[in-house]
Steps between C-alpha positions, in 0.01 A plus 500: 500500500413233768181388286328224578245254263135556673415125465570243734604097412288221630656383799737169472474438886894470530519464887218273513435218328615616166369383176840318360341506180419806457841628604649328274279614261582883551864420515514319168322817338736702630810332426365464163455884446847567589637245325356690199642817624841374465550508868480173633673149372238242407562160721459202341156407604382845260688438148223602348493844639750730288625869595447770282825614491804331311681197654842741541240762681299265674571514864673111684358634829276275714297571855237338671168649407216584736131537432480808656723820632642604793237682739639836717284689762370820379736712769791309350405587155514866663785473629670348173325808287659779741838321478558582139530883606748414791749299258470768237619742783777258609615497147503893481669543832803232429515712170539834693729318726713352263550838355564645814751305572690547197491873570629463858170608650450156661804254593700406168521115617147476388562518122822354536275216605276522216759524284709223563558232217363735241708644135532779547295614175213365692603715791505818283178407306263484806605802616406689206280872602253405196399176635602589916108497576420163254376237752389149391163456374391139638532477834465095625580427925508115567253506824527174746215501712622394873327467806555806615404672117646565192873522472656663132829302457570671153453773297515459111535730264522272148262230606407198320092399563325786305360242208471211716302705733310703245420154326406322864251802554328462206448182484366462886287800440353342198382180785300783658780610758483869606917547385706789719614744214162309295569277191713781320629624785860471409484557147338809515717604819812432327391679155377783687845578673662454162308794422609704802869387475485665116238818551354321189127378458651256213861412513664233360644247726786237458523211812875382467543166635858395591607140453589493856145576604362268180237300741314802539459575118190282454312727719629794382375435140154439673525832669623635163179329318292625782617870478476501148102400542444757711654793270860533579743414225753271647806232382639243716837454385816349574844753569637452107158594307509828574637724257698838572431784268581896504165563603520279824400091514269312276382156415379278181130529486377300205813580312509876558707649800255677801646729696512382872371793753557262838709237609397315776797326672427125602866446500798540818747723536768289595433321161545811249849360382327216390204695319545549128408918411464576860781782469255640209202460690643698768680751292180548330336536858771719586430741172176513592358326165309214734361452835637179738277331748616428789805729498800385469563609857750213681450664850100460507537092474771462790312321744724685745239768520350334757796466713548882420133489603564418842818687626467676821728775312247554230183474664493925515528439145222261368229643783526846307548391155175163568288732756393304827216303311719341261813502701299276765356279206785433410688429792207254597544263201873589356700200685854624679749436304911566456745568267784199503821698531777370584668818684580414807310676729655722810535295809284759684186483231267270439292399109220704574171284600644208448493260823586128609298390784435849628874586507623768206735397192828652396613210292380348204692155614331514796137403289742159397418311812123582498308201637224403185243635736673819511587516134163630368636718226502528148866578308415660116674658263413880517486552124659577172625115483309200309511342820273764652137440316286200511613380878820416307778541771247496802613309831264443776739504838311227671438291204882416466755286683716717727795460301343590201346827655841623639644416166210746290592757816899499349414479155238822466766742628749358310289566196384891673723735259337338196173401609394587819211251718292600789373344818144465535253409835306179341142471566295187467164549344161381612369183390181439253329229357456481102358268232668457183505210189767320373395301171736264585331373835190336533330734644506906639729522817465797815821630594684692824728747371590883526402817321689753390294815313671663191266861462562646178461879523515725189649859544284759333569899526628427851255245574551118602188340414485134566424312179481104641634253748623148437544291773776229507464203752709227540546211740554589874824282476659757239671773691505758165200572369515573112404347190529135472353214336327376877334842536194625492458834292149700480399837478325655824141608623323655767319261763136577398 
């Protein structure tokens, strides 16, 4: 699926002496183009310029826009392409393990773990036999490329990006850029595993939207348009248009109900209780009348898997179930990380691989006093809580006043029975040097920031393939790296 456009564009010289006007040229065109696919808010200087899409589905979001993409080495493109595979088998094995442990064949604290904060309806649901082996079908890791190589500080499961990458790719690709994934890439990566998910060569598929995740729905009804172009029937719709019948879920289509074959999930778990027909989507799921994408699995988006990930007591465990070459993948670019809980620990143990100074730690309290040098650590929610998506909730350790950190260290146990957070190494990615244009200024600007690489893979009959890669980079002063107005966001390609 890693396609790539044959042609190449004329070079804009970027690292020396760059043409100004031709930059700003490029990015005009291309701020233009996804203006008019309802992804991108016009600024003031373009009034002319109008989206396709209604005002009410036209997306408010704004970045700075660069005249060309983000260039990886071939070997790292490699390397990205056989990581697809090694997330799809950590998904499987914390699947098997999950199970395991509510069996009794592995320690029970490790789905007590999982479990924790969840109703338990939920509970019961994911544990279901006819939907045991169901693992998500987008796979997204948020890579930051360090010094020393790439580190994966998340997994995600329900990501938002698909359109905005899907529309990015096309668009660069149309300047002559040879696209990862290709111009289609995504479209036809995401359409294809809606065909796996459903054994069906032409299903019908409904994209429910929550409210909470609303900022994403202009680029899910460009997917949607997309998908429908290229042959599979599909409705992006919000929680309340669907209808329940006897014969499973359906929606208005030109008047006339159409039975729904697929639902794929871009809303949380943690925010059912807020979603109008979810207990009919999932009963229908549950009946077997419609297919959900991702599962509605609340123990494969913990980000506690990676702390599970790196106990010394189940390393036995994820060697067999990854095999060495994954296993050692993994273990190269998975960060260590802990589970924040507040038990006190024996005075004759220690928190495994955790370490101040060289000297072990057997108190959580004891991380209070951390010098800012020594607090280079990240504190996130592990998951099922609105504060744990969109680097809501994150704390970088050394980016805080030491009062403030020791107060975040109290305040995430307290919170542990309900919504557990984890403990995570923090690792400071690699400078680069990128041009982007702001309409606003007089003229195009070059800018130091950070990268972090969002892959999207696609899981096919067992496969990952890897459908696209958007890179996000923002300004070297910004400890998080995510979507913000002063970053840079562009699809990738292969230094020629």
């Amino acid at each position: 699926m890693s396609r790539q456009t044959p042609s190449q564009p004329s070079s804009l010289k970027t690292n020396d002496q760059p043409d100004l006007d031709e930059i700003r040229k490029r990015c005009s065109g291309l701020r233009s183009r996804l203006i008019q696919d309802g992804l991108y808010q016009a600024p003031k200087a373009q009034p002319d310029v109008q989206p396709d899409a209604t005002d009410a589905e036209a997306s408010t979001l704004t970045w700075r826009i660069s005249p060309e993409p983000f260039w990886i080495a071939a070997e790292e493109l490699r390397a990205i392409q056989e990581l697809g595979s090694h997330l799809l088998s950590f998904y499987a094995a914390v699947n098997r393990l999950y199970f395991a442990s509510v069996r009794g064949s592995q320690p029970g604290w490790i789905s007590r773990y999982l479990d924790l904060g969840k109703p338990e309806g939920q509970i019961e649901y994911g544990r279901m036999n006819r939907i045991k082996p169901h693992l998500p079908g987008v796979i997204r890791p948020d890579l930051i490329l360090t010094e020393d190589g790439w580190i994966a500080t998340e997994l995600d499961s329900v990501p938002g990006g698909i359109g905005l990458t899907g529309s990015l790719s096309r668009h660069y690709a149309e300047l002559g850029h040879a696209v990862i994934g290709g111009p289609d890439g995504m479209v036809n990566g995401f359409a294809t595993m809606i065909r796996s998910v459903t054994g069906s060569s032409n299903p019908t598929l409904a994209i429910i939207v929550s409210e909470e995740s609303k900022d994403y729905r202009p680029e899910m009804r460009w997917l949607g348009s997309r998908l429908n172009t290229v042959g599979l029937k599909t409705f992006v719709i919000r929680p309340d248009e669907i209808r329940f019948t006897e014969e499973g879920l359906a929606v208005l289509d030109q008047g006339a109900p159409m039975r729904i074959d697929v639902v794929y999930r871009f809303f949380e778990l943690f925010d059912l209780k807020n979603i109008p027909k979810s207990e009919l989507i999932l009963y229908s799921a549950k009946k077997e009348k419609v297919t959900i994408t991702p599962p509605a699995k609340t123990y494969l988006e913990e980000k506690m898997a990676f702390a599970l990930f790196h106990h010394p007591a189940l390393r036995t465990f994820w060697s067999e179930a990854l095999g060495e070459k994954t296993d050692a993948a993994l273990l190269r670019i998975f960060p260590k990380t802990w589970i924040l809980d507040p038990q006190e620990v024996p005075p004759y143990a220690v928190i495994p691989g955790l370490t101040i100074g060289g000297r072990p730690v057997s108190n959580w309290n004891e991380m209070a006093s951390l010098t800012q040098k020594e607090r280079r650590f990240v504190l996130k929610p592990s998951g099922f809580s609105e504060r744990a998506w969109g680097s809501r909730g994150v704390v970088v350790g050394h980016d805080l006043p030491e009062k403030e950190w020791a107060r975040t260290l109290t305040d995430a146990p307290a919170r542990f029975s309900h919504s557990p957070s984890i403990l995570q190494e923090f690792h400071g990615g690699k400078k680069f040097s990128v041009w982007y244009d702001d309409p606003m200024e007089p003229h195009p600007q070059s800018m130091a920031g950070r990268v972090r690489l969002s892959p999207y893979y696609f899981v096919t009959d067992g496969q990952a393939e890897l459908g696209g890669i958007l890179a996000t980079i923002c300004p070297s002063d910004k400890k998080l790296i995510h979507g913000m107005t002063e970053a840079v966001m562009v699809p990738c390609v292969v230094k020629p």
